[in-house]
C-alpha positions in Angstrom: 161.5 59.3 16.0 163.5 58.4 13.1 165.5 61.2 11.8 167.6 61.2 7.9 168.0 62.4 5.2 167.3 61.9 1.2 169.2 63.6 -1.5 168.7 63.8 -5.2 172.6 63.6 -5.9 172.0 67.2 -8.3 174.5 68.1 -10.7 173.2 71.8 -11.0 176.0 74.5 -11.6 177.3 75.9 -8.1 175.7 78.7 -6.7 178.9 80.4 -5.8 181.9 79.3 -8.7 178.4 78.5 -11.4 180.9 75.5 -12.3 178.9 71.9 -12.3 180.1 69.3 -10.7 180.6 66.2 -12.8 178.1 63.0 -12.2 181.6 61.1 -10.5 182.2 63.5 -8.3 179.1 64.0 -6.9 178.9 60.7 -6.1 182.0 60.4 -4.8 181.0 63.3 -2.1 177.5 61.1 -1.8 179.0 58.6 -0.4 181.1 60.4 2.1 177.6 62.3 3.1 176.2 58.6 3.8 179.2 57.9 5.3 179.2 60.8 8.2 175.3 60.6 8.4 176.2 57.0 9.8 179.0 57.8 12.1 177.2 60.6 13.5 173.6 58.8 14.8 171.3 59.3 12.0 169.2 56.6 11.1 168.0 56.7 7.5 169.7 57.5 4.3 167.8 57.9 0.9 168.7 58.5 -3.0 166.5 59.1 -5.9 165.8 58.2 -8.8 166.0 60.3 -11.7 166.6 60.5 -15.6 167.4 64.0 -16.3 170.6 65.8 -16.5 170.9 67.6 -13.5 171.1 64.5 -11.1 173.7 61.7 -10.8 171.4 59.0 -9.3 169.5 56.8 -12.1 170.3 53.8 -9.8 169.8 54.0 -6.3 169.9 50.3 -5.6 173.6 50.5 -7.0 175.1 53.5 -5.4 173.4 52.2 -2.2 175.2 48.6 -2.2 178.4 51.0 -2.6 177.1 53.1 0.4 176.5 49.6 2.7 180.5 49.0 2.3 181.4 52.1 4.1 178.7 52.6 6.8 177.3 50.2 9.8 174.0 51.0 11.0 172.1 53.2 9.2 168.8 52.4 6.9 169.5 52.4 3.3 166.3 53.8 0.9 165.3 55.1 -2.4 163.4 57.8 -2.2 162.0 57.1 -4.3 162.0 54.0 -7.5 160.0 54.9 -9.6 158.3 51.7 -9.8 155.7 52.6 -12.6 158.5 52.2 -15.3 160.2 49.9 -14.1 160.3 46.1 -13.6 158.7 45.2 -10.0 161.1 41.9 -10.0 164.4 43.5 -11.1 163.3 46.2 -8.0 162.8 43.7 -5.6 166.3 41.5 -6.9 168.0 44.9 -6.6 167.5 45.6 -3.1 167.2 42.2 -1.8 171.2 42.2 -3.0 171.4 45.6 -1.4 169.9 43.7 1.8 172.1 41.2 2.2 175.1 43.5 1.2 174.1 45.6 3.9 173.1 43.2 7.0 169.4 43.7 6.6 169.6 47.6 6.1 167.5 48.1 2.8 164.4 49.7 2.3 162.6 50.5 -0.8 160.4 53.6 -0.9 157.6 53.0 -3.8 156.5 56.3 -6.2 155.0 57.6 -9.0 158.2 60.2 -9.8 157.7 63.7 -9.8 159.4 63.5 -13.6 158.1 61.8 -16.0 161.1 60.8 -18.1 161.2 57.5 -17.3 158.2 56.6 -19.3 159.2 57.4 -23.0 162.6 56.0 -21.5 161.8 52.3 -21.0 158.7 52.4 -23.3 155.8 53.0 -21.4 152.7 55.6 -22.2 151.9 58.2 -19.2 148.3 57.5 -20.5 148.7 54.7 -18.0 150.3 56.6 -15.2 148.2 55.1 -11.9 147.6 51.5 -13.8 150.8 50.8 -13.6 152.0 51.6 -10.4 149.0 49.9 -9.4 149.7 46.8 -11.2 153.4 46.9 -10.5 153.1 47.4 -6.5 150.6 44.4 -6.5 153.6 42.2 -7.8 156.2 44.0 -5.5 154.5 42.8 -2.6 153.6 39.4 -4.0 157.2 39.2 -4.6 158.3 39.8 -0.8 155.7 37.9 0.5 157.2 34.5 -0.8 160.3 33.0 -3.2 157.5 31.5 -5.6 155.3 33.7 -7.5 152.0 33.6 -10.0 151.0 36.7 -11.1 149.2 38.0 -14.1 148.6 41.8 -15.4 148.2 43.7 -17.7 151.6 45.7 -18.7 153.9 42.6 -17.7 154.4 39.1 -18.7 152.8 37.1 -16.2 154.5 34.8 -14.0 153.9 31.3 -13.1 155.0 29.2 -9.6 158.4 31.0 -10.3 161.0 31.6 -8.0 162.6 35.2 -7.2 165.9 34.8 -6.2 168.4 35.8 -4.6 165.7 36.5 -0.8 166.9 39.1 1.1 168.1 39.1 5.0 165.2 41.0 6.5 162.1 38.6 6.5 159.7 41.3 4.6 161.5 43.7 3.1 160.1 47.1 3.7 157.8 49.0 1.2 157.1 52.7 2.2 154.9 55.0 -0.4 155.9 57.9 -1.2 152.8 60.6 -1.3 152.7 64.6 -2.6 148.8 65.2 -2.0 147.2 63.0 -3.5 144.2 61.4 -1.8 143.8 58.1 -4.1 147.7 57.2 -2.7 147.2 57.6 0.8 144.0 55.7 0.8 145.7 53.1 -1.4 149.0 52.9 1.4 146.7 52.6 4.0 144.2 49.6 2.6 147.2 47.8 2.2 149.0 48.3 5.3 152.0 50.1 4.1 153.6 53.5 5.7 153.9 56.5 4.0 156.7 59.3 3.3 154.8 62.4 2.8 157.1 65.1 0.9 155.7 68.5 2.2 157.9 71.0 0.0 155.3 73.8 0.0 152.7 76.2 2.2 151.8 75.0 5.8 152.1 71.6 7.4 148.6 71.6 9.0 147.0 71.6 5.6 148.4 68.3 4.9 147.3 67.4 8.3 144.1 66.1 6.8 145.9 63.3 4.2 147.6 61.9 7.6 144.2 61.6 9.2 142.6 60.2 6.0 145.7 57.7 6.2 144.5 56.4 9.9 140.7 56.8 9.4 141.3 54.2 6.1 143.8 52.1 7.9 141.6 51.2 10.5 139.0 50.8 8.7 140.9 48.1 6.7 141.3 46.5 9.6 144.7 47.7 10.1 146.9 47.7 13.3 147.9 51.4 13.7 150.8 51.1 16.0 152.1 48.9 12.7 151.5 52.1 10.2 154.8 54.8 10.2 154.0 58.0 8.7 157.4 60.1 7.6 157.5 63.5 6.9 160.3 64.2 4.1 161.0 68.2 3.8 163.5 70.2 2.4 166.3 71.6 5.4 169.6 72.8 5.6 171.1 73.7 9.0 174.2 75.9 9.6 175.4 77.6 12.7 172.9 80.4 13.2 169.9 81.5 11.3 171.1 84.1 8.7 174.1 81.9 7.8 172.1 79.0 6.9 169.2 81.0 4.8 172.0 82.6 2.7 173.8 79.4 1.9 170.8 77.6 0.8 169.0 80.1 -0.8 170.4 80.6 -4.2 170.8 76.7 -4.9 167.6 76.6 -3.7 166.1 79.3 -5.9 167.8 77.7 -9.0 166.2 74.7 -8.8 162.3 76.1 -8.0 162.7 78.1 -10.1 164.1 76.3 -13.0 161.4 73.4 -12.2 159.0 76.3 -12.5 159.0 77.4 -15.7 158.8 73.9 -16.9 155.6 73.5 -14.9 154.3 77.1 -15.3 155.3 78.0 -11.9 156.5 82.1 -11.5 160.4 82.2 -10.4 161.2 81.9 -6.5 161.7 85.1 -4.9 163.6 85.7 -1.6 160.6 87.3 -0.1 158.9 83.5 -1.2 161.7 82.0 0.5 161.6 83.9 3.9 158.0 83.2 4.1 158.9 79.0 4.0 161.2 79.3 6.5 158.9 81.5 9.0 157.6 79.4 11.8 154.8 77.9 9.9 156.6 77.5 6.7 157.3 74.2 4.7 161.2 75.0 4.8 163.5 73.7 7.3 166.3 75.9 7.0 168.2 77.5 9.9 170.1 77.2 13.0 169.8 73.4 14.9 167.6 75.1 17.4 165.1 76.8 15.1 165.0 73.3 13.1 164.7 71.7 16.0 161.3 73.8 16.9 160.3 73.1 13.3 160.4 69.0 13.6 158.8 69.5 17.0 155.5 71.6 15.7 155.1 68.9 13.0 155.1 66.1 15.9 152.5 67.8 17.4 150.3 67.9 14.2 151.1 64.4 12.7 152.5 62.3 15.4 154.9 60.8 12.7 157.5 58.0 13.4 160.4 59.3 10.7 161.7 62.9 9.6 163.6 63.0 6.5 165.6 65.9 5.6 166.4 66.9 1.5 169.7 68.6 2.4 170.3 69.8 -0.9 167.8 71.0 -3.5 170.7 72.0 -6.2 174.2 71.5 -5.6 175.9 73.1 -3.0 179.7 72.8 -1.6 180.3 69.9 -0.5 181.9 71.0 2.8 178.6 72.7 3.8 176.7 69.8 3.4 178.7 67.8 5.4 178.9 70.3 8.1 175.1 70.4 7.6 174.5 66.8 8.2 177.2 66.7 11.4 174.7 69.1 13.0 171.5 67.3 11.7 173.0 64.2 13.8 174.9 65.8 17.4 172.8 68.9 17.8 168.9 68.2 16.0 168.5 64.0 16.4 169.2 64.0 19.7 167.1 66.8 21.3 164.3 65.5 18.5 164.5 62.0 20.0 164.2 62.7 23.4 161.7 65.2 23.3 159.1 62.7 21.0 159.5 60.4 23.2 158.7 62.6 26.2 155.2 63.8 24.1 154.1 60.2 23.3 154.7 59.3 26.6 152.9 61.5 27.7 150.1 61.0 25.4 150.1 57.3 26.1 149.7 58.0 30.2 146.6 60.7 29.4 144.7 57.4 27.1 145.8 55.0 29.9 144.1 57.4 32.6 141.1 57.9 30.6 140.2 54.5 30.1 140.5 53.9 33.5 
């Protein structure tokens, strides 16, 4: 399994000094967080895209390109462009730069946005919300499957035999979609034979257990390969030392956030009882010690059979130290247990299908 994280770079005030960290230096501390999760193992890294102003990150492609200069090995995503409002062939430009910046690194993780700023922003109406991710994802992928392009749609100019340029270094770049619960998304991911990064922020994992299985069911249907088809699973987690340490650290940050996010949505404020009950066994929330996280990724294996786990570190802005200490265990003490332990269960799983067909 893949193992990563994603962060919204938040500019929130600070739990503990209530001071906010300016847009520069949070960046500044997101690349040294993409930095360390490269040195220690991880394999992906993802940034968002946003438009408010409580995050730093409008660009991912850009502050990515930056993050390729100072790491080596580790996949660079958004998570996610917001591809509705915005141009499908600067996107694909963007991070076939980032691709070639980065030896082949880039990935571009395809949403709708859980904010809907963007739209009054670069002049679209949210009237036409699924049209034009719809539209626009249909020209993403005409774009990577070939330098010349004719196209024609309804909330873009069409294009002609035109050529894309500059190509990036992979040979197709990768497209994940990013899905919340939405049936219609994972049917559409799966007719056209793209993975999906499920966020589960929320409740149990088995009830999204059913979305994952639609996902296959549809695939194959389509006539899809399977073994070609990557689910991720992308969750909020923090990990500290031991258990209580980690809960109060990420609490309040946490709670600030929800529950600001809440009353714009009509959501009741988050409680610590609410929070406790996330991080129980058979909660949504990934927050603890490495070997109760550990545990955590482990059940959702067993329900999903997923390919990639990617962590939200932070939900609202936290010291930076803590993060960073955060993501050093995510990579020596979780990914490698994680790894070796997934690979033992689909082993096994593949031995039990071989003997069963015999």
């Amino acid at each position: 399994m893949q193992i990563g994280i994603y962060t919204f770079a938040e500019t929130t005030p600070d739990s503990g000094s209530g001071r906010t960290v300016s847009a520069a230096q949070r960046l500044r501390d997101l690349i040294e967080e993409i930095e360390l999760a490269d040195q220690v193992g991880l394999d992906v890294f993802g940034v968002g895209e946003h438009h408010r102003p409580d995050f730093a990150v409008s660009a991912p492609a850009v502050v990515l390109a930056a993050a390729a200069e100072h790491t080596k090995r580790i996949r660079l995503t958004s998570a996610v462009t917001v591809l509705s409002s915005d141009d499908p062939v600067r996107v694909f430009q963007d991070f076939a730069t980032l691709d070639l910046l980065s030896g082949g690194r880039a990935e571009i993780m395809a949403g709708r946005g859980s904010f809907i700023e963007s739209f009054p922003l670069f002049g679209y109406d949210l009237d036409d919300y699924d049209e034009l991710f719809g539209e626009k994802l249909e020209l993403l992928l005409k774009l990577i499957e070939g330098e010349r392009v004719t196209w024609s749609g309804e909330h873009r100019a069409s294009l002609q035999n035109l050529g894309v340029y500059p190509r990036p270094l992979q040979d197709r770049l990768p497209v994940w979609i990013a899905v919340g619960g939405t049936p219609q998304s994972v049917v559409r991911a799966a007719t056209l034979g793209l993975p999906i990064a499920l966020a589960i922020i929320g409740g149990a994992p088995e009830r999204f257990a059913p979305l994952v299985s639609l996902y296959r069911e549809t695939a194959l249907k389509a006539g899809r390969d399977l073994s070609s088809l990557a689910v991720s699973i992308n969750s909020h987690a923090y990990i500290a030392d031991d258990s209580k340490q980690a809960a109060d650290e990420f609490f309040p940050s946490y709670a600030y956030v929800m529950t600001k996010i809440g009353r714009e949505r009509g959501w009741p404020p988050t409680t610590r009882e609410q929070f406790e009950m996330l991080r129980s066994p058979r909660g949504s929330l990934l927050v603890g010690s490495p070997q109760e996280v550990i545990d955590k990724i482990l059940l959702e294996y067993k329900i999903f059979g997923h390919q990639r786990f990617l962590a939200q570190m932070s939900v609202g802005t936290m010291p930076h130290a803590k993060v960073m200490r955060s993501i050093e265990l995510l990579g020596t003490k979780v990914a490698p247990v994680v790894r070796r332990e997934t690979e033992t269960i689909a082993s096994g799983t593949q031995s039990a299908s071989a003997a069963a067909t015999r």
